[in-house]
LUMLUMDREN-728067 format. One line per 5 residues: number of its first residue (from 1); their letters; for each residue z, x, y of N, C-alpha, C. Coordinates in steps of 0.2 Angstrom, whole numbers. Each point is the difference from the previous one (the first is absolute). Example, Ala and Ser with C-alpha at 12.3 -4.5 7.8 and 13.67 -1.06 7.14 Angstrom:
BEGIN
1 = AS = 39,66,-28,0,-4,6,0,4,6  -4,-2,5,1,4,6,3,-4,5
END
This chain:
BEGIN
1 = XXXXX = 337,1134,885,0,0,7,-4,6,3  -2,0,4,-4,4,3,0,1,8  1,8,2,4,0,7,-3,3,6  -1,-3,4,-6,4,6,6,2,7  -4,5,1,3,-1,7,-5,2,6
6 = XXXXX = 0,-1,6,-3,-4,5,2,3,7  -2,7,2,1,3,6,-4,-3,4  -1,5,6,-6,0,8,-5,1,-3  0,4,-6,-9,5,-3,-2,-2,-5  5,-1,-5,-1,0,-6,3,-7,-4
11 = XXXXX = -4,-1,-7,5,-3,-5,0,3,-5  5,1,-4,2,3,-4,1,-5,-8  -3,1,-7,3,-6,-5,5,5,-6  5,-2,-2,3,3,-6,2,-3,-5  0,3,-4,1,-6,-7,3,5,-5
16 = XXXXX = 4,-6,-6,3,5,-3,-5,6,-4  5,4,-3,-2,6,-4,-2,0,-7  -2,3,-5,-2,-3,-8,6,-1,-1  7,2,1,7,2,-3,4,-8,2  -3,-2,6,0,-7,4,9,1,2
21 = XXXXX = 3,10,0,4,-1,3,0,3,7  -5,2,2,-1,1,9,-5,-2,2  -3,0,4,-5,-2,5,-5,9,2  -7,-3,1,-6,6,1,-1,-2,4  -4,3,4,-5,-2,8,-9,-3,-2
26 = XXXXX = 0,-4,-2,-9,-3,-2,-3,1,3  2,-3,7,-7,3,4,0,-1,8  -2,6,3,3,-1,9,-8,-2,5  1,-2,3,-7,-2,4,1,-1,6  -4,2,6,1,2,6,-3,-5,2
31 = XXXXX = 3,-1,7,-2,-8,2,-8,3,6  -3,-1,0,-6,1,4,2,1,8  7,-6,1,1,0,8,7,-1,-4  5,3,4,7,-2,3,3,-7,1  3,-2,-5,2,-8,1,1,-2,7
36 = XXXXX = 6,5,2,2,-3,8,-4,0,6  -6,0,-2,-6,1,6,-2,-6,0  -1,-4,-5,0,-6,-2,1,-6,-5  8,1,5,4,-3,-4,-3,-9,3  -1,0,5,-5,-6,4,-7,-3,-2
41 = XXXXX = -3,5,-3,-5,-2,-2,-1,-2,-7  -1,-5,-3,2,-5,-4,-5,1,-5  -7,0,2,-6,3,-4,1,7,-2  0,4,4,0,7,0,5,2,-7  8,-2,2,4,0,-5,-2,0,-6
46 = XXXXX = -1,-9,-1,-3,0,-8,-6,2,-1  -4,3,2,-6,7,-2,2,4,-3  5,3,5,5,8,-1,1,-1,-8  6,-5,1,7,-2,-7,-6,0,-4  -6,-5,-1,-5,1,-5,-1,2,-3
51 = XXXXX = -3,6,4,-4,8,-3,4,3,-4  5,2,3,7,1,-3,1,-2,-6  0,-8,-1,0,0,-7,-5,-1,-4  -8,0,1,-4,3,-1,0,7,-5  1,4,4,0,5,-4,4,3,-4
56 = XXXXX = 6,-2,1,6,1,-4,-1,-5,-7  -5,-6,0,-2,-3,-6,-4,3,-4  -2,6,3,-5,3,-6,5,5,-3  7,1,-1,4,2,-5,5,-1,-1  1,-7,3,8,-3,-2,-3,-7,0
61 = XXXXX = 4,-5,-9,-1,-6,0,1,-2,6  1,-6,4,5,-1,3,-1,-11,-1  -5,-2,-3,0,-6,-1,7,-1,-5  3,-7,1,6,-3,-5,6,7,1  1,1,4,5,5,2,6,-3,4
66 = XXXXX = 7,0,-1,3,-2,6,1,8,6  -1,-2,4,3,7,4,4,-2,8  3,6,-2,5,2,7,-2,4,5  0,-1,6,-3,4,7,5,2,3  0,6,2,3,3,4,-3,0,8
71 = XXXXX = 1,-2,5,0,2,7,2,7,3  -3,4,3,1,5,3,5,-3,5  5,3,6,5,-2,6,-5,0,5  -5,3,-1,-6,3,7,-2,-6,0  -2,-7,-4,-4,-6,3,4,-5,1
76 = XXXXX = 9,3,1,1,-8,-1,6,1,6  2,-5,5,2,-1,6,12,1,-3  4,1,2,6,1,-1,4,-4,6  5,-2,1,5,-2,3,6,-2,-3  6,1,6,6,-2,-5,3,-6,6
81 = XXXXX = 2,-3,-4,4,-9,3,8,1,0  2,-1,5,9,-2,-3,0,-7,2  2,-4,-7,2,-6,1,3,-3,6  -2,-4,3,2,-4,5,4,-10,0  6,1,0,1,-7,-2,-3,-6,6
86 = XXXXX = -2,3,3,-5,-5,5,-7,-3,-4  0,2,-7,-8,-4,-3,4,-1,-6  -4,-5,0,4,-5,-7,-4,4,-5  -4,1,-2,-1,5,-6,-2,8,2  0,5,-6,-2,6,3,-8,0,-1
91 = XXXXX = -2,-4,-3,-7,-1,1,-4,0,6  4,-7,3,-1,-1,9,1,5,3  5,4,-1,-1,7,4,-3,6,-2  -2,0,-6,-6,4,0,-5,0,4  -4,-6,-2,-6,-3,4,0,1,7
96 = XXXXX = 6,-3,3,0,0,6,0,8,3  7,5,-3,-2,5,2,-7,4,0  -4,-1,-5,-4,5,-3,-6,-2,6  0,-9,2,-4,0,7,1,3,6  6,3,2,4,3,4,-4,6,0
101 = XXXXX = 1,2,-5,-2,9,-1,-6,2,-1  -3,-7,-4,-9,4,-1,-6,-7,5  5,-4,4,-6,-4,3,-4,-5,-4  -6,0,5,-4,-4,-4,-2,4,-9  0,7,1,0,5,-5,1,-7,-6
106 = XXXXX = 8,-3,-1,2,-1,-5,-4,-7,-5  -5,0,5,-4,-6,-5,-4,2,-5  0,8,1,-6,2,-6,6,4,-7  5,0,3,6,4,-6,3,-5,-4  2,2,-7,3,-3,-4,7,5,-2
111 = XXXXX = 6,-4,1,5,1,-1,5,0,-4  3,3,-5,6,1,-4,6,4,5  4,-3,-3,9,5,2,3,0,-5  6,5,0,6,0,-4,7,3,3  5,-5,-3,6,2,4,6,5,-5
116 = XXXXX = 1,5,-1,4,4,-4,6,-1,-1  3,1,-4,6,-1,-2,5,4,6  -2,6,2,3,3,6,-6,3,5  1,-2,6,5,-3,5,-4,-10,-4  5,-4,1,-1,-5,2,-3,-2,5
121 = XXXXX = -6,-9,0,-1,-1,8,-5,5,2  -2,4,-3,-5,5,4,-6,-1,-6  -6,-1,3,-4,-2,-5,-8,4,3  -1,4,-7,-7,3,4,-7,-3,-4  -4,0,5,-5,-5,0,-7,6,-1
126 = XXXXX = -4,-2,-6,-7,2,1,-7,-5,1  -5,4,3,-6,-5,2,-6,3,-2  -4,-2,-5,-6,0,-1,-4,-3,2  -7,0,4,-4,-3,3,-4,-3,-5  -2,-7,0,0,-5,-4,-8,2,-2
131 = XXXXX = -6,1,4,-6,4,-2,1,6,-7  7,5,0,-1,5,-4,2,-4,-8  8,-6,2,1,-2,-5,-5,-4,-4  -5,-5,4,-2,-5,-4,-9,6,-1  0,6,0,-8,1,-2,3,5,-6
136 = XXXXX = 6,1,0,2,4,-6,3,-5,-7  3,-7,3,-1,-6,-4,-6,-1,-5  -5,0,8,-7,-4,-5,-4,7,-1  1,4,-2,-5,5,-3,3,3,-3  8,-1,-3,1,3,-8,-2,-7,-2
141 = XXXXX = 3,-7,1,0,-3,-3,-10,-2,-2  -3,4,3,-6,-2,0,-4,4,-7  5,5,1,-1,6,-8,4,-4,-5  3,-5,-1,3,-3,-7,6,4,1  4,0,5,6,4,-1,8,-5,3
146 = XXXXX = 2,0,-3,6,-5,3,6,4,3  1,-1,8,4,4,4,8,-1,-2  3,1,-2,9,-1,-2,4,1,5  -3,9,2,3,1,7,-2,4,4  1,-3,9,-5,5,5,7,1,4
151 = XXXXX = 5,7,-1,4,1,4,-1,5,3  3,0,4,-1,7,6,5,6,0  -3,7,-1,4,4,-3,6,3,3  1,-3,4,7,4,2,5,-7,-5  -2,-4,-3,4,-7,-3,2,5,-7
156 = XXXXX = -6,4,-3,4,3,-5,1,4,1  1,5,4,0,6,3,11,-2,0  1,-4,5,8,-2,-1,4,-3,-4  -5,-2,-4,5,-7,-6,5,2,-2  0,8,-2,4,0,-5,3,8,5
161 = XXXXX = 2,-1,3,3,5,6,6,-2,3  4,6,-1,7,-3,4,-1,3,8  8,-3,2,-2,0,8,0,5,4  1,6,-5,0,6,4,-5,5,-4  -5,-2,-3,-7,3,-1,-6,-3,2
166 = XXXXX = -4,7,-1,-6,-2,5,-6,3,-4  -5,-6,-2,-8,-1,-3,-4,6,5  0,5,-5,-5,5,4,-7,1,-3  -6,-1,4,-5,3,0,-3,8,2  -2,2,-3,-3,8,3,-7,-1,-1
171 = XXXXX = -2,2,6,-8,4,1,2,7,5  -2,5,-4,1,6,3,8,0,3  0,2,6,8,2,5,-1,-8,4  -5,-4,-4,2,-7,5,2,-9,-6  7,1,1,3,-5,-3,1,-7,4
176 = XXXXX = 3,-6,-4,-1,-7,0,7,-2,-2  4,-2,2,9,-3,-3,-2,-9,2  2,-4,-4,3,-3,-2,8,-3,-2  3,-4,3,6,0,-4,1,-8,5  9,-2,-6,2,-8,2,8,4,2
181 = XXXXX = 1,3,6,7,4,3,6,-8,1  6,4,0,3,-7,5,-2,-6,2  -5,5,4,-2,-4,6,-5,-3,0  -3,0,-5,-7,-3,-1,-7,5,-1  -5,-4,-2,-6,4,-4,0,3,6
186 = XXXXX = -5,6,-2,-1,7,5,-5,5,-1  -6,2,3,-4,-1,-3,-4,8,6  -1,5,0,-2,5,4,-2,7,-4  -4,5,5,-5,3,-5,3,7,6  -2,6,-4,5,6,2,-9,5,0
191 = XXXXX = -1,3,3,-4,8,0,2,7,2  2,3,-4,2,7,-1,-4,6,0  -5,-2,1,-9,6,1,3,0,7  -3,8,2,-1,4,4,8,1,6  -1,2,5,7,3,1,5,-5,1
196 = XXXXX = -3,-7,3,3,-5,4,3,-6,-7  5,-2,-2,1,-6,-4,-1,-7,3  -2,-6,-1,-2,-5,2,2,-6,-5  3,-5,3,4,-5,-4,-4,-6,4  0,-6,-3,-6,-5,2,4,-8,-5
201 = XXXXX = 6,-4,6,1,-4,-4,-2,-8,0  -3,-2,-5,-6,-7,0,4,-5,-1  8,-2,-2,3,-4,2,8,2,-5  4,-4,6,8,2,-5,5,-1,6  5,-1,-2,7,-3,6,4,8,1
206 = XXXXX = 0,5,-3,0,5,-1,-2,8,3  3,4,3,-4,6,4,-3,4,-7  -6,4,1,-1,4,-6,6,3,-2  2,4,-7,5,4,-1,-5,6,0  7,4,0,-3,8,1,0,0,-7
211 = XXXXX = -7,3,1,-4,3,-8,-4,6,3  4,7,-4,-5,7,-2,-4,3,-5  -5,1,0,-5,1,-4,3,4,-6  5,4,2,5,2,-6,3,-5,-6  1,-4,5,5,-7,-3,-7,-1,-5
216 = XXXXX = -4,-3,1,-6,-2,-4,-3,2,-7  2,7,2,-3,7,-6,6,-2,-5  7,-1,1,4,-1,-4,-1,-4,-6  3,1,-6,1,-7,-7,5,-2,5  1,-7,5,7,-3,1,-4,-8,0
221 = XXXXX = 4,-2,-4,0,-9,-3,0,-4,9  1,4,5,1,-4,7,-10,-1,-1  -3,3,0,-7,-1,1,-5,-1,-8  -1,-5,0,-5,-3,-9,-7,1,3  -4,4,-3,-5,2,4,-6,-4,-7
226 = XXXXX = -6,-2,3,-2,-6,-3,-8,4,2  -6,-1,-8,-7,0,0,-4,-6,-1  -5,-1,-2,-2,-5,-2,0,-4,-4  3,7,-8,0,-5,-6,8,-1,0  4,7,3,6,-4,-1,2,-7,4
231 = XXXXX = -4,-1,6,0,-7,2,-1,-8,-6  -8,3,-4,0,-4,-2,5,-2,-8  3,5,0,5,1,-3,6,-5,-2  3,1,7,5,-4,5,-1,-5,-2  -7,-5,3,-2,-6,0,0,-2,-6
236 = XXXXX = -1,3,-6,-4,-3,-6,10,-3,-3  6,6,2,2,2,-1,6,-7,3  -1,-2,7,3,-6,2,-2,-7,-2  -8,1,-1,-2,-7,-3,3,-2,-6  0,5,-5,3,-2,-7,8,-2,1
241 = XXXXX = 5,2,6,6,-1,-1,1,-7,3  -7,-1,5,1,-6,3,4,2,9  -1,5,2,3,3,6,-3,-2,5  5,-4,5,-5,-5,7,-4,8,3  -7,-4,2,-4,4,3,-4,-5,4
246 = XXXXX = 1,2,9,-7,-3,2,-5,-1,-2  -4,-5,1,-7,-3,-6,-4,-5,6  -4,3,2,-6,-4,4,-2,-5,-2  -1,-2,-8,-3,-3,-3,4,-6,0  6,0,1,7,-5,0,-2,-3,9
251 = XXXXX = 2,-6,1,0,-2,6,5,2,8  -4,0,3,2,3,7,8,-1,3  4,3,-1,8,-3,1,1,7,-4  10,-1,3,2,4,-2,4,-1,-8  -3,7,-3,-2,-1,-6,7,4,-6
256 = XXXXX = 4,4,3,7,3,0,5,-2,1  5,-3,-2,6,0,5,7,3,-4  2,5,2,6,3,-2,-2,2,-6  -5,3,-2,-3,3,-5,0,-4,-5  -2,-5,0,-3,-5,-6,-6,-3,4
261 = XXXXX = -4,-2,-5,-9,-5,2,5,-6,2  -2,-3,4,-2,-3,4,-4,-10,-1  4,-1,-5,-4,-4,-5,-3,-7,5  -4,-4,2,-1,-4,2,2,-9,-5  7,-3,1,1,-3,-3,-2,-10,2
266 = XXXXX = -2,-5,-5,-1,-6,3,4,-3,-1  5,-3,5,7,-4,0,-2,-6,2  5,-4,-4,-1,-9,0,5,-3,4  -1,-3,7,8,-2,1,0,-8,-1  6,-1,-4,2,-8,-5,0,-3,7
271 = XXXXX = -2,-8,-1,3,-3,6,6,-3,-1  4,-2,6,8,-2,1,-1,-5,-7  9,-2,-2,2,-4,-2,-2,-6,3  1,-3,4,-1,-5,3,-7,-5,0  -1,-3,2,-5,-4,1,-3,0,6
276 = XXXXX = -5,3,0,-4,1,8,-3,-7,2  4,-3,5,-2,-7,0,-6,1,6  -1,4,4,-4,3,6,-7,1,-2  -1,5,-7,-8,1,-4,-1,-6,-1  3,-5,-4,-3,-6,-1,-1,-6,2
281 = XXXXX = 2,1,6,0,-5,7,-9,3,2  0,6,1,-7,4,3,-6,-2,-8  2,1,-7,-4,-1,-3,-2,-8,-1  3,-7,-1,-1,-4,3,-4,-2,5  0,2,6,-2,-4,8,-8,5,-2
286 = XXXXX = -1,8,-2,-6,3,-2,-5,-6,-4  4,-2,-6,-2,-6,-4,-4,-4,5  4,-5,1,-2,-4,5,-7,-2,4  1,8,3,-3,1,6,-10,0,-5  3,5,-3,-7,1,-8,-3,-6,1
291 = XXXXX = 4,-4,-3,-4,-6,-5,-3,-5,7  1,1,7,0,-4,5,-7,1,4  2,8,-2,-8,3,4,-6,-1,-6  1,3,-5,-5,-3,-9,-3,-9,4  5,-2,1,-3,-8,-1,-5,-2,5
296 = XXXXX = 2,5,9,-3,-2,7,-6,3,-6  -1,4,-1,-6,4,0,-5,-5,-4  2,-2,-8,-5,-5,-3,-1,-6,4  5,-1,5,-4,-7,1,-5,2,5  2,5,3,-8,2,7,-5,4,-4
301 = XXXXX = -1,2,-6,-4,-1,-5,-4,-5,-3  4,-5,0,-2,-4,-5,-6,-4,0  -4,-2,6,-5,-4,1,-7,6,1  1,7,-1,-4,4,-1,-6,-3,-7  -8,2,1,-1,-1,-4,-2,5,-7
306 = XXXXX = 5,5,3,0,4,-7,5,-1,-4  3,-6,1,5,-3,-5,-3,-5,-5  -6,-2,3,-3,-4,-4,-5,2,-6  4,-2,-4,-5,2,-7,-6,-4,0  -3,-5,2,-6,-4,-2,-4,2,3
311 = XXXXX = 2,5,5,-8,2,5,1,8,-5  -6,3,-2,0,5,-2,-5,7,6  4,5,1,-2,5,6,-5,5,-5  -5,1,2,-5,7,-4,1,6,4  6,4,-3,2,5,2,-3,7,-4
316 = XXXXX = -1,4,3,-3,6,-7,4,5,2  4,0,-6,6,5,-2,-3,8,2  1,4,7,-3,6,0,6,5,-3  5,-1,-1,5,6,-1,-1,3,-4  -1,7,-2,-1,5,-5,8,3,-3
321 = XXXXX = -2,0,-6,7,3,-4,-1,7,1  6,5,1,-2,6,1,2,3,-5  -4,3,-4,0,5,-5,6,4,0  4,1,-5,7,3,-1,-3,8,-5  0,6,5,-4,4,-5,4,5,-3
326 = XXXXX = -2,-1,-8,4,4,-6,1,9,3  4,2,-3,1,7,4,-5,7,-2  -4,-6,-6,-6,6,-2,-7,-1,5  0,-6,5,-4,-2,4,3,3,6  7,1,2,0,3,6,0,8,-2
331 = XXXXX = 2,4,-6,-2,6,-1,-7,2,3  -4,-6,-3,-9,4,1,0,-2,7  2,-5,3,-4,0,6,4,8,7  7,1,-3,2,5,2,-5,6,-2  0,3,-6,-4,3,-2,-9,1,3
336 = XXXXX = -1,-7,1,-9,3,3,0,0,9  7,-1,0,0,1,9,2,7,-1  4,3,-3,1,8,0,-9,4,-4  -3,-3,-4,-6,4,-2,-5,-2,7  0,-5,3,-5,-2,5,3,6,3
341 = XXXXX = 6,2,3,0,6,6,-2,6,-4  3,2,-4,-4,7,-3,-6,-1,-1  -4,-3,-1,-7,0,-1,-3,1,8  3,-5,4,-1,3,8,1,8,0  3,3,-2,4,7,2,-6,5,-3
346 = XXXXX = -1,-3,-6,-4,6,-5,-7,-1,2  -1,-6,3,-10,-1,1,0,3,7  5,-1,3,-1,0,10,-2,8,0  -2,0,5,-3,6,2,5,5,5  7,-3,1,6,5,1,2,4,-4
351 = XXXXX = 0,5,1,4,6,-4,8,-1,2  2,1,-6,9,1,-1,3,5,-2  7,2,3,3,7,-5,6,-7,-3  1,-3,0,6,-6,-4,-2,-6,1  1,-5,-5,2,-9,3,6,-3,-4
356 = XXXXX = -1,-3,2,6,-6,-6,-2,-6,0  -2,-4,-6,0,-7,0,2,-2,-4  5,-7,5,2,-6,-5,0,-5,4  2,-6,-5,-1,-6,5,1,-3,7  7,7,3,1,-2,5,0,5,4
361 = XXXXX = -1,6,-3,-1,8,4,-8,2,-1  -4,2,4,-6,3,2,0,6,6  0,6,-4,1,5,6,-4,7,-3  -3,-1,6,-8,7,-3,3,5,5  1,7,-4,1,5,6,8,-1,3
366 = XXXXX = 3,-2,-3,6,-4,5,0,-4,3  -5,-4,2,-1,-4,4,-1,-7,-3  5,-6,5,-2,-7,-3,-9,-3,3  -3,-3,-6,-7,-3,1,3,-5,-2  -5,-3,4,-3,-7,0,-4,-4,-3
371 = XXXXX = 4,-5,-5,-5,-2,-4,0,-7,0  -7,-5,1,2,-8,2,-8,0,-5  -3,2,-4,-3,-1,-7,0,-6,-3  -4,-6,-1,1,-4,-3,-1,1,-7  6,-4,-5,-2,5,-6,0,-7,-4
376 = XXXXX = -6,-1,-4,0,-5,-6,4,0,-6  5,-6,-1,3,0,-4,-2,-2,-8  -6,4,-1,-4,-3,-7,2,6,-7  3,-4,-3,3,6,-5,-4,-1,-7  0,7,-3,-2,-1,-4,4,-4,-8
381 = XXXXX = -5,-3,-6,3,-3,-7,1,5,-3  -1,6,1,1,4,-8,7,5,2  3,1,-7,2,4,1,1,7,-6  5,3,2,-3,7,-4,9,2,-2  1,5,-6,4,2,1,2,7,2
386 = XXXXX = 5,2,0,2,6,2,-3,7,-4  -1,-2,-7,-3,6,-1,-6,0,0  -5,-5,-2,-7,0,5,-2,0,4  6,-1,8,-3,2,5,3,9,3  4,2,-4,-1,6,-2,-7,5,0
391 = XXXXX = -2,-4,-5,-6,3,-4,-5,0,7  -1,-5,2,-4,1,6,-1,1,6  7,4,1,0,3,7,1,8,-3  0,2,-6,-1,7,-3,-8,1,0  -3,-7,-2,-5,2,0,-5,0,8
396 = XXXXX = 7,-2,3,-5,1,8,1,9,3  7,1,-2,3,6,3,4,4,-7  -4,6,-4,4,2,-5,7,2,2  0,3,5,7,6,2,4,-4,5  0,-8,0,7,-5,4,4,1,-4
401 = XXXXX = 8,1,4,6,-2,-5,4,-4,1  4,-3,-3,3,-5,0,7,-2,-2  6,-3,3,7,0,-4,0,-8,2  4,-3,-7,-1,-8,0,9,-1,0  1,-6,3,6,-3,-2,0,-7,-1
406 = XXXXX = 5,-2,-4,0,-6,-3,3,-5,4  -1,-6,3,4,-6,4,-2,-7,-7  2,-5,5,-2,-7,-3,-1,-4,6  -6,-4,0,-4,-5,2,-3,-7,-4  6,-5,4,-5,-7,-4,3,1,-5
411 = XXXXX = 7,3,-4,2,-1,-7,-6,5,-5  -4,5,5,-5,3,-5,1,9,0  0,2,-2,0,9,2,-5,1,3  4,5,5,-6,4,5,1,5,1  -7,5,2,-2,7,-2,2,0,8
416 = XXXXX = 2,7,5,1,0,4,-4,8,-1  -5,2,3,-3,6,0,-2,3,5  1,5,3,-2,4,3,-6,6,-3  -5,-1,6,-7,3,-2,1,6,3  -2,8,-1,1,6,4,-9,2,0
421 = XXXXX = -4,-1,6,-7,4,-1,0,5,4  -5,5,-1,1,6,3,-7,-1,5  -5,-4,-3,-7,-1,0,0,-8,5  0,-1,8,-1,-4,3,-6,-6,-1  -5,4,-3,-8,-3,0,1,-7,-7
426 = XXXXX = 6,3,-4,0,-4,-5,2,-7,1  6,1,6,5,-5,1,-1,-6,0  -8,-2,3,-5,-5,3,1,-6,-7  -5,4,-5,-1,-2,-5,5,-3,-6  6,6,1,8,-3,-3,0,-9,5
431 = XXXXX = 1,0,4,0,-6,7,-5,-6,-4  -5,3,1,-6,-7,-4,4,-2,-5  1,4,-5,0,-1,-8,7,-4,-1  6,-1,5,5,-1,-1,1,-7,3  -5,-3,6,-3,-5,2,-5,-5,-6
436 = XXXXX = 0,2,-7,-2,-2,-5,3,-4,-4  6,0,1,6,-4,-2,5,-3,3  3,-4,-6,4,-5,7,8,1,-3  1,5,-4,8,2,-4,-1,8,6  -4,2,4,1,6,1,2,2,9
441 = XXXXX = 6,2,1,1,1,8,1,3,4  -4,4,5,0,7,3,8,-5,6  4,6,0,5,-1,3,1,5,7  -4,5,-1,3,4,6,-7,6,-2  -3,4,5,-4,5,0,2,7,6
446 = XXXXX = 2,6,-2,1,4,5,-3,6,-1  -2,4,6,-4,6,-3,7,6,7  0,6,-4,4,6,5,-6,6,-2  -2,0,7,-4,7,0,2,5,-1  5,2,-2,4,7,2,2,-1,-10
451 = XXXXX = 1,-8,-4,-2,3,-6,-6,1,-4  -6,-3,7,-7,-3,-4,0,-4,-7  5,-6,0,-2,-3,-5,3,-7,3  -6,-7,-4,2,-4,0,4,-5,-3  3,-2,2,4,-8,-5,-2,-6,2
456 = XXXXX = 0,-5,-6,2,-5,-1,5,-2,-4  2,-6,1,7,-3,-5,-2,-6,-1  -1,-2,-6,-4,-5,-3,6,-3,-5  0,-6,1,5,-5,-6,-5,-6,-4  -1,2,-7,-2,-1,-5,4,-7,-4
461 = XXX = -2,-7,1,3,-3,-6,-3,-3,-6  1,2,-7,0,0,-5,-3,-6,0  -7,0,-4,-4,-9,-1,4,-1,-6
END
């Protein structure tokens, strides 16, 4: 298992250590923009989340990986419900409330809740906007990675918290509490820099307590103060026990109740003893009705002369069978629509400090372009393998480097590679020579000015 976490700025990956008995930080990558600027923007997003793991791929496997994601509390919306016996379920009154409270807002947000074991009936609800869930869905899932779990941190932050401690975060004199009081989740952020102290509370039934920065400095068991890796710690720590935790990846409803998951069961109700003479009164007279209508139809058919077999009609069958295509033919055709756009990029006469290309992303400079390119689907018969097409992009560029991972395709192995060049002028050429075969597939191309080097990611299947 493999652990990320996912602020406003950054994402973070952790994995365990040689000892495999803790966890190390593998690798931090800054988000070019701030999620929450565009959490709306649906392209932009998955560009961001991309790059993101783009370059965290040039020193962590991360194909054939299950992993778990953490949610920063800054991207994700908070409210608390008390059950109302006025809705027949508390689902109905989630929904209804949470339109109550975020408007038309709540068509873009995806919803979890959980009800605590104390207080009862009180149920706090989290919301992530369906744009952040589903482009961090398809863009691990796009790196060969299988999501287990996407929970939002303050879920593991209180799992395991009694009702009178509180989940602390520290940056400098400005902390973050967490906690499931009495009263329900509660959830507010304290500043202690410079003369004035300032409390700031984001949701709870609850007035803040008094907390002194003294209090804080203390070893007291009232405040569990929490970093990154002792976070991923927790989590790795709840999964294996099997400890309910909100899970985006689990369906929209309340997903906790009295601190047990929330199982969605299918129940069969037997019918009565009795003899339903009522259904088979209705299935009869249906009969009936069938065979009455069937009959009107053939007779006001029947003197048609397309019932007549002796007269012969010269019809010429146009319909075409559509080609059902193998996943090594949808591979290439994705593949030469991603090389058709780099080769637009690299011949054009625009200058770029960055792009990215894949089949569904095209952005030079930041910026999304426009591509309506007609591209001929003529593939090449040869194919090549993975250590002589090796051979020939060395001999195009001696000093590219390269890390491969292994998947399977079509029951065959496949080389998953990423190419590292330092030397842009070569890249053209690698492009030709890779369009030479029909086992070979450019899957994504990105260049970052600021490392001056280029990538591609290439999946090789074995003739």
């Amino acid at each position: 298992m493999i652990y990320f976490l996912i602020d406003n700025n950054s994402l973070s990956v952790y994995n365990h250590s040689t000892n495999k008995q803790s966890f190390t930080l593998a690798d931090k990558v800054k988000f070019n923009t701030p999620l929450s600027k565009i959490l709306n923007k649906s392209k932009k997003l998955n560009s961001v989340i991309a790059r993101s793991l783009d370059k965290i791929s040039e020193k962590v496997a991360l194909t054939n990986n299950r992993v778990s994601i953490v949610v920063d509390d800054s991207l994700l919306s908070h409210s608390i419900v008390i059950k109302s016996k006025k809705y027949k379920t508390i689902n109905d009154q989630l929904k209804k409330e949470a339109f109550l409270k975020w408007g038309d807002a709540v068509e873009n947000l995806y919803f979890i809740s959980e009800e605590k074991k104390s207080p009862k009936n009180v149920y706090h609800s989290i919301a992530i906007h369906h744009f952040l869930r589903e482009k961090i869905k398809l863009n691990f899932n796009n790196f060969g990675m299988n999501i287990a779990y996407l929970v939002p941190l303050s879920s593991v932050l209180t799992a395991g918290l009694k009702t009178s401690q509180f989940a602390t975060i520290k940056n400098g004199k400005k902390f973050t509490f967490f906690t499931n009081s009495k009263k329900g989740f509660m959830f507010f952020k304290a500043n202690f820099s410079g003369e004035n102290k300032s409390f700031e509370k984001i949701i709870g039934l609850l007035d803040i307590p008094k907390i002194k920065l003294k209090d804080l400095d203390k070893n007291s068991l009232r405040f569990i103060f929490f970093n990154r890796l002792k976070i991923v710690e927790y989590l790795d720590n709840f999964i294996s026990k099997d400890v309910p935790l909100l899970n985006f990846v689990e369906s929209s409803r309340a997903q906790i109740i009295g601190g047990k998951n929330n199982s969605i069961k299918k129940t069969y109700n037997p019918s009565n003893d009795g003899f339903d003479y009522t259904n088979l009164i209705k299935n009869v007279s249906s009969f009936i009705i069938s065979i009455l209508f069937l009959t009107f139809v053939i007779l006001f058919f029947s003197d048609y002369k397309f019932l007549d077999t002796s007269e012969q009609l010269n019809v010429q069958n146009t319909q075409e069978l559509k080609k059902i295509l193998s996943p090594r033919e949808v591979e290439l055709n994705t593949s030469l629509k991603v090389i058709n756009k780099l080769e637009f990029v690299l011949s054009g006469n625009t200058k770029f400090n960055d792009f990215i290309v894949t089949d569904d992303i095209f952005e030079v400079n930041n910026q999304e372009v426009d591509f309506d390119k007609n591209i001929s689907a003529i593939h090449s018969n040869i194919s090549t393998s993975f250590n002589d097409l090796l051979i020939k992009l060395f001999e195009i560029d001696s000093n590219c480097k390269f890390k491969v991972f292994n998947t399977i395709l079509e029951n065959k192995d496949v080389k998953n590679l990423v190419l590292r060049f330092e030397n842009k002028d070569s890249v053209l050429d690698v492009v030709h020579e890779i369009k030479n075969f029909n086992n070979v597939f450019l899957r994504k191309a990105s260049f970052i000015n600021d490392e001056t080097s280029l990538h591609l990611y290439l999946t090789i299947i074995e003739p």
